[in-house]
SEMARDO-981645 format. One record per residue: residue in one letter; x, y, z of N, C-alpha, C in turn; residue number from 0. Coordinates in Angstrom, 2 decimals. Example, Ala and Ser with C-alpha at 12.3 -4.5 7.8 and 13.67 -1.06 7.14 Angstrom:
2
   type        nX        nY        nZ       caX       caY       caZ        cX        cY        cZ   seq
      A     13.19     -5.69      7.80     12.30     -4.50      7.80     13.20     -3.30      7.80     0
      S     12.85     -2.25      7.08     13.67     -1.06      7.14     12.90      0.03      7.87     1
This chain:
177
   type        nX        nY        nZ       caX       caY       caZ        cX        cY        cZ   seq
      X    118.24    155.86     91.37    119.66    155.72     91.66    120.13    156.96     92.41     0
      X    120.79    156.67     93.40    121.67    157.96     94.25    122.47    158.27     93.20     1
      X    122.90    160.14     93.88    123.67    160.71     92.75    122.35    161.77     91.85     2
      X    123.40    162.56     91.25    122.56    163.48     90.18    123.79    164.04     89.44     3
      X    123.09    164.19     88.00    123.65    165.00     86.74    123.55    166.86     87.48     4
      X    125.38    167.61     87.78    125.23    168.72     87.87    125.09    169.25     86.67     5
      X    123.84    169.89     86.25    123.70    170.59     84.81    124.82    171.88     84.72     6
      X    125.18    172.34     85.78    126.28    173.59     86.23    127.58    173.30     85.54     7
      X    127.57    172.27     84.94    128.97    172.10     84.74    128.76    171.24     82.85     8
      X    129.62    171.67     82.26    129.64    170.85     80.45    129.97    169.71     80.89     9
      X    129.50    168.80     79.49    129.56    167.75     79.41    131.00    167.95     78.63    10
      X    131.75    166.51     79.43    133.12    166.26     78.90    133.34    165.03     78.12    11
      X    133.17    164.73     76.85    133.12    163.03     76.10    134.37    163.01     76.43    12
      X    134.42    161.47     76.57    135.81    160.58     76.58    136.22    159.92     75.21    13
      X    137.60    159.43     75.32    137.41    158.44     73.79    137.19    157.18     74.53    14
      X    136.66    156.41     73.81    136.48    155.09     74.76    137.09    154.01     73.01    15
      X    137.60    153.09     73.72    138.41    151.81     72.75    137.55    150.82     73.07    16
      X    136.94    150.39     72.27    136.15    148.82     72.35    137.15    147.66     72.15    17
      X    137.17    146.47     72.93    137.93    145.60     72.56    136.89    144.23     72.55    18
      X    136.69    143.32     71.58    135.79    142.38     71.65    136.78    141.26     71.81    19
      X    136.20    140.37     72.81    137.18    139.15     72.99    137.05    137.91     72.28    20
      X    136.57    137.20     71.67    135.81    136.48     70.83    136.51    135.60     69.73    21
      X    136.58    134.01     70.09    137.40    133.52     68.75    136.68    133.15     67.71    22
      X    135.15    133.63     67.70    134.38    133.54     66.66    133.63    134.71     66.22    23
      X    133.58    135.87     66.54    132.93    136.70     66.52    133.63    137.69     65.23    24
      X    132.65    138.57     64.71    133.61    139.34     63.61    132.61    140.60     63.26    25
      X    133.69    141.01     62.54    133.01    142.58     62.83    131.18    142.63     62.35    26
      X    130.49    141.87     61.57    129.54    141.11     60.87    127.95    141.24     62.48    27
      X    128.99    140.36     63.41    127.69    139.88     64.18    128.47    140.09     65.72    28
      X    129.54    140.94     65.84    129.89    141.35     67.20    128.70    142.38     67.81    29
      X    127.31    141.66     68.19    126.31    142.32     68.76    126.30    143.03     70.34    30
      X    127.74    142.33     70.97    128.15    142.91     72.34    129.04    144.41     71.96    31
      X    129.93    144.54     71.36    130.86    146.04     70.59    129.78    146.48     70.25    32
      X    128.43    145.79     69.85    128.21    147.52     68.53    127.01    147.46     69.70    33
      X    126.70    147.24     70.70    125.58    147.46     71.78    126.33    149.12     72.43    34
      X    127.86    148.50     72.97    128.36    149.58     73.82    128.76    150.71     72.90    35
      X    129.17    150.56     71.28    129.49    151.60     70.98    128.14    152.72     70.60    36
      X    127.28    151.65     70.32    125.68    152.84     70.13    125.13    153.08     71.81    37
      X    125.77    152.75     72.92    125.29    153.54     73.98    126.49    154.54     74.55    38
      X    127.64    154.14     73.94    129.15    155.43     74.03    128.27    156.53     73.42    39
      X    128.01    156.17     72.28    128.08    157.65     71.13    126.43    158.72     71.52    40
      X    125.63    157.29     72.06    124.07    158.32     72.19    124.58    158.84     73.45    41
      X    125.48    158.47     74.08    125.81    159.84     75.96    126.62    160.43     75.28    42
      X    127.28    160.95     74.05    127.65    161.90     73.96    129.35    161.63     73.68    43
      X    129.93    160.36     73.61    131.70    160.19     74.04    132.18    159.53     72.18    44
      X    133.01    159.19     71.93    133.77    159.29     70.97    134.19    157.71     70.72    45
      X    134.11    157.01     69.85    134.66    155.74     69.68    135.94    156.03     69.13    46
      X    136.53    155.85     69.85    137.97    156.09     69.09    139.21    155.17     68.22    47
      X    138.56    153.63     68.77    139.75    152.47     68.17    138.49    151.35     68.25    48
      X    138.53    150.36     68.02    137.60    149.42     68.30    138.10    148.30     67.14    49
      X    138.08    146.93     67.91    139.04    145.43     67.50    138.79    144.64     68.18    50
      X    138.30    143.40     67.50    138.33    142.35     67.75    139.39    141.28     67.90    51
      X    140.09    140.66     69.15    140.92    139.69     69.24    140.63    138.51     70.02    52
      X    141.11    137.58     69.19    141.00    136.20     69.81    141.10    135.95     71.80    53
      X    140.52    134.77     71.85    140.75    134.80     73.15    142.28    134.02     74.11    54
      X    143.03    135.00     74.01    144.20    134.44     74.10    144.72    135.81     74.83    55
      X    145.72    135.35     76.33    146.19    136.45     76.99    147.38    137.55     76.31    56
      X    148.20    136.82     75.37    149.22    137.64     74.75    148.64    138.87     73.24    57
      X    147.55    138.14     73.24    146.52    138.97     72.19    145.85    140.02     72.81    58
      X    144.95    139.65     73.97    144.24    140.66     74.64    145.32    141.89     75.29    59
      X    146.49    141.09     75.78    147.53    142.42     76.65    148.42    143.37     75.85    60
      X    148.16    142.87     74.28    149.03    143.35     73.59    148.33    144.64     73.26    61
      X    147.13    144.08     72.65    146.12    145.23     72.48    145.81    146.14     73.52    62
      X    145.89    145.80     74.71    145.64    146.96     75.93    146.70    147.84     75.80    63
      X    147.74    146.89     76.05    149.31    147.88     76.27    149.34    148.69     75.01    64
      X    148.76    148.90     73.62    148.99    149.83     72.85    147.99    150.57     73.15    65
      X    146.96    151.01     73.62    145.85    151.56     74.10    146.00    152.23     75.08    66
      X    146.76    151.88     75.99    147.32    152.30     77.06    148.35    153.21     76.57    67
      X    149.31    152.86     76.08    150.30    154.04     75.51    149.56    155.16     74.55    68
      X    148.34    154.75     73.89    147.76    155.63     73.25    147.52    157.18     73.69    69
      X    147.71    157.81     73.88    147.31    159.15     74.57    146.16    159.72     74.32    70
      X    145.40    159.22     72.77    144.05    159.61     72.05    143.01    158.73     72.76    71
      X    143.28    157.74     73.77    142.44    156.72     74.07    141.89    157.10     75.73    72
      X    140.81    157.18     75.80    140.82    157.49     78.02    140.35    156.53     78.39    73
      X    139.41    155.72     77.95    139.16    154.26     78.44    138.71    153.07     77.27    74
      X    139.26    152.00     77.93    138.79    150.91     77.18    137.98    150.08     77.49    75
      X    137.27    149.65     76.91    136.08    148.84     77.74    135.97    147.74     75.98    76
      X    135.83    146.11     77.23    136.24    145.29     76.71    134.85    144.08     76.81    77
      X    134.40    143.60     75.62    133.47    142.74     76.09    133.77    141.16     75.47    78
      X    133.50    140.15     76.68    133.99    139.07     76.29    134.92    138.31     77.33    79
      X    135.15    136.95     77.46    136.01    136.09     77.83    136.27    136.04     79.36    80
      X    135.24    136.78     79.79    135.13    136.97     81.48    134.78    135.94     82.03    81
      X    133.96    134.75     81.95    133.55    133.69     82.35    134.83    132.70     82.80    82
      X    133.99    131.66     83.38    135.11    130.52     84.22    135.28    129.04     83.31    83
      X    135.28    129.36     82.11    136.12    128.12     81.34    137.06    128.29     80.75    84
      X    137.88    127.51     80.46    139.25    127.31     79.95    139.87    128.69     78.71    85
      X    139.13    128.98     78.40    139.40    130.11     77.10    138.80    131.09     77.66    86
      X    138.33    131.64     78.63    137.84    132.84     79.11    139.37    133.56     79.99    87
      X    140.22    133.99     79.33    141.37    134.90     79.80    141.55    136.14     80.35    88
      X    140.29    137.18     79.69    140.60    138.65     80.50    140.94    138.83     80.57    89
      X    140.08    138.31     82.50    140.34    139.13     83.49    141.89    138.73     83.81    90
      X    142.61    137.68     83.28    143.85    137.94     83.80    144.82    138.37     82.46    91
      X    144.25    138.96     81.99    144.76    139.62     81.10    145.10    141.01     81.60    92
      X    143.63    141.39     82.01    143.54    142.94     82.54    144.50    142.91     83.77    93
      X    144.86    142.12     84.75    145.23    141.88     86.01    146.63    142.38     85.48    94
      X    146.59    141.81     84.72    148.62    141.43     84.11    149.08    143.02     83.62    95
      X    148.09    144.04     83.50    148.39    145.13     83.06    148.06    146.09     83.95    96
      X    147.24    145.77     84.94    146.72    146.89     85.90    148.13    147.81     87.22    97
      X    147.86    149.26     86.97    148.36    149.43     88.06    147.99    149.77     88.79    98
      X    146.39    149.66     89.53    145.62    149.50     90.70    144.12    149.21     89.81    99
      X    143.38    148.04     90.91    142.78    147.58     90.11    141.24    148.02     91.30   100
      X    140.28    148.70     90.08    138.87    148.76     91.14    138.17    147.81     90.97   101
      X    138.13    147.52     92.23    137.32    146.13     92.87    135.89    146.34     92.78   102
      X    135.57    147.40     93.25    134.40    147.91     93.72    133.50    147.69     92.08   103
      X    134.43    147.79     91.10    133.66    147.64     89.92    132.65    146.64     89.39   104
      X    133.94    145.17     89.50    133.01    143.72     88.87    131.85    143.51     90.66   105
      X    132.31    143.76     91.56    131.12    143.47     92.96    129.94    144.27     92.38   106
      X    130.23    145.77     92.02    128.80    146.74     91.75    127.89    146.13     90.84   107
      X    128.79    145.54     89.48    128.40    145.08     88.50    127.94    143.62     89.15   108
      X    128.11    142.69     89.81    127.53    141.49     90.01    126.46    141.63     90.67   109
      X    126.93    142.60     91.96    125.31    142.73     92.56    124.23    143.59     92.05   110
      X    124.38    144.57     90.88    123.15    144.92     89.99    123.05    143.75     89.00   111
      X    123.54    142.84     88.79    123.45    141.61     87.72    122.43    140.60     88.57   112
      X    122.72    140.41     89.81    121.96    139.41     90.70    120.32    139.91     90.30   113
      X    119.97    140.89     90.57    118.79    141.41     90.38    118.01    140.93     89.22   114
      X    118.86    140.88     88.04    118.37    140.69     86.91    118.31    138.54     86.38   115
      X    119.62    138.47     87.13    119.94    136.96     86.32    119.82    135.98     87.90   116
      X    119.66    136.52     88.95    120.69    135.39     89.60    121.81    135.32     90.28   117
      X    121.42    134.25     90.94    122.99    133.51     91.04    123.62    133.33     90.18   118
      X    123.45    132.86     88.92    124.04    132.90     87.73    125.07    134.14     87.62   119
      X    124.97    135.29     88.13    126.12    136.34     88.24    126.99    135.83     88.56   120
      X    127.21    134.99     89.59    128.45    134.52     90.04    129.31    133.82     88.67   121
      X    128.88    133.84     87.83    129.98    133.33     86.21    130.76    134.29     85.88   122
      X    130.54    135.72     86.47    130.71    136.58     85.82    132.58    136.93     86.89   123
      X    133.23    137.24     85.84    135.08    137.86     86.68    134.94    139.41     86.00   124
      X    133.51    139.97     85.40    133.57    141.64     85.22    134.71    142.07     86.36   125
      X    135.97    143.08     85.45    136.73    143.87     86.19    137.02    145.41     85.67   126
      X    137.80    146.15     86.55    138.45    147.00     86.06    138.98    147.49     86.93   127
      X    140.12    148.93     86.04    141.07    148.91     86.62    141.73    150.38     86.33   128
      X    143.12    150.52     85.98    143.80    151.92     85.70    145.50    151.60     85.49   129
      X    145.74    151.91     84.25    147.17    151.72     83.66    147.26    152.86     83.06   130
      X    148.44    153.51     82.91    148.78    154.30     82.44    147.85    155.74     82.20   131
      X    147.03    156.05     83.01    145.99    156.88     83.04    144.90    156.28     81.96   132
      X    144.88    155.59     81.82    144.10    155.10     81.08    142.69    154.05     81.86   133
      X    141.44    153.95     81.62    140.53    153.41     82.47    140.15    152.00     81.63   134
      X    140.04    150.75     82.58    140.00    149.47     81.86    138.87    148.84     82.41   135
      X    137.68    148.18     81.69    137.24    147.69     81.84    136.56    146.49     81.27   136
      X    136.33    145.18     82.22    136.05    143.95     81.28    134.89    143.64     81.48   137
      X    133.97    143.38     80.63    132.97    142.92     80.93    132.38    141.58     80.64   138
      X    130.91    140.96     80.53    130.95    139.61     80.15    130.56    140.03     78.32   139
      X    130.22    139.11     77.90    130.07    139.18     76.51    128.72    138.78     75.96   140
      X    127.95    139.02     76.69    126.60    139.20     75.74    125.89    140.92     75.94   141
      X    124.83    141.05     75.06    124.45    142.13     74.82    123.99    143.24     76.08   142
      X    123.18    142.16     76.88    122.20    142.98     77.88    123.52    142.90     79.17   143
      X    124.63    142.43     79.35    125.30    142.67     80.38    126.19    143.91     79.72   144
      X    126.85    143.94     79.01    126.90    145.35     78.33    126.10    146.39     78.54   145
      X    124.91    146.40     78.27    123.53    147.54     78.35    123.67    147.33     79.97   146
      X    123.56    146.38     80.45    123.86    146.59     82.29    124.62    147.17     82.75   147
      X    125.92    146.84     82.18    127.46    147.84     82.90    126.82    149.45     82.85   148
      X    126.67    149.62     81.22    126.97    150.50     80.55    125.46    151.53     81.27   149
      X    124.39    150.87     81.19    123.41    152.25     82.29    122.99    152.08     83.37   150
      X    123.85    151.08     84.22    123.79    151.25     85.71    124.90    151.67     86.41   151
      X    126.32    151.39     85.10    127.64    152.05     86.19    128.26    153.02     85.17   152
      X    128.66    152.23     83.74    129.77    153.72     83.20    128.92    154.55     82.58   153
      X    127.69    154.51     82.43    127.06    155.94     82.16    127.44    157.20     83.24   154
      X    127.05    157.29     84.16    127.32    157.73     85.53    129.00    157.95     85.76   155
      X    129.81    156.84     85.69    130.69    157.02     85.73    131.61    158.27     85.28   156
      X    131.45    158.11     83.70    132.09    158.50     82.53    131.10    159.81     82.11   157
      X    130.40    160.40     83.31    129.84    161.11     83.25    130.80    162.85     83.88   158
      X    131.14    163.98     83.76    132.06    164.36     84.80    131.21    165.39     85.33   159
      X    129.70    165.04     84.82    128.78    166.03     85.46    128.10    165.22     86.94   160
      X    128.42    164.34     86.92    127.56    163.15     88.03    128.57    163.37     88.91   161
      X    127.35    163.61     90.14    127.67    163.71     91.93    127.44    162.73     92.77   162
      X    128.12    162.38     93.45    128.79    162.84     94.02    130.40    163.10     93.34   163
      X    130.76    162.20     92.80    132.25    161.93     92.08    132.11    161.03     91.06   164
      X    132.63    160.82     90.00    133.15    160.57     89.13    134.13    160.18     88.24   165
      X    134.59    159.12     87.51    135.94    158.56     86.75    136.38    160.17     86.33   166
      X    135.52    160.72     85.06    136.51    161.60     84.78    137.20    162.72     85.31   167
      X    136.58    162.88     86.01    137.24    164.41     86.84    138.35    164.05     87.27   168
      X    138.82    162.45     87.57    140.00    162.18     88.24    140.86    161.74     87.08   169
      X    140.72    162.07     85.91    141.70    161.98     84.62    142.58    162.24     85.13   170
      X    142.75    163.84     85.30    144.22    164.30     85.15    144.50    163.84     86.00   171
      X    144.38    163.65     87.52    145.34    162.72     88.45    145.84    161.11     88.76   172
      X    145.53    160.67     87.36    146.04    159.26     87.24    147.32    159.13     87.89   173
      X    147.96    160.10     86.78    149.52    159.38     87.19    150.05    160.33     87.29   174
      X    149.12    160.68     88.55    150.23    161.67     89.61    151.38    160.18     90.53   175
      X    152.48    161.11     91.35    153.08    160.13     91.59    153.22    160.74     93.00   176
């Protein structure tokens, strides 16, 4: 992978908020949450909130928008309900809250997914985005697309030692205006 870890510089953990989307899933056998929170905590970052809500848009935005106001929270990363049937909400969940949304994210994530699955990527509405300085991301809801996001993009990402650039270094200038 292009890019390198500057060792010149500390490692900075984030808090990261798990949100599982799931109208059957429970804290028991949510095997997509406890994938990303045991690859949050082995790079080093902080679980800070983590909840399971139904798949329903006034459920999912409610929970962002307090996450978002959270100030203890720097990103959320969400697994679940990304797909193209009738109860898969999200991504327009996330849409409904974003105040600029990276594109570049669910494309990076589909075309390292093609590699692995397919055309079958194309099921996938993986997004994210940025509200309130806060970093959002949706992903699909099984295990190994999780382990995909999570060590082909927000490892790196959510890294503030990784070059060329990086999510966190641009914390503090979220919400510049």
């Amino acid at each position: 992978m292009p890019g390198r870890i500057d060792e010149t510089r500390p490692f900075l953990p984030v808090n990261i908020a798990l949100l599982t989307v799931s109208d059957t899933r429970t804290a028991a056998d949510d095997r997509s949450g406890n994938t990303l929170a045991e690859l949050a905590t082995a790079a080093g970052h902080r679980i800070a909130a983590r909840q399971i809500v139904r798949d329903d848009v006034d459920a999912i935005t409610g929970q962002l928008r307090a996450w978002i106001a959270d100030p203890q929270i720097d990103v959320v990363i969400a697994t679940g309900g990304t797909g193209v049937t009738g109860r898969d909400v999200t991504p327009e969940a996330f849409h409904s809250v974003y105040e600029k949304e990276i594109a570049g994210f669910g494309e990076l994530f589909r075309w390292l997914s093609y590699a692995k699955i397919g055309t079958s990527t194309i099921q996938s509405r993986a997004t994210a985005g940025v509200a309130g300085g806060t970093y959002l991301f949706a992903l699909p809801g099984s295990p190994g697309a999780c382990r995909d996001a999570w060590e082909d993009i927000l490892l790196h990402q959510l890294d503030n030692r990784f070059r060329p650039c990086n999510f966190v270094e641009l914390m503090p200038r979220l919400q510049e205006q």
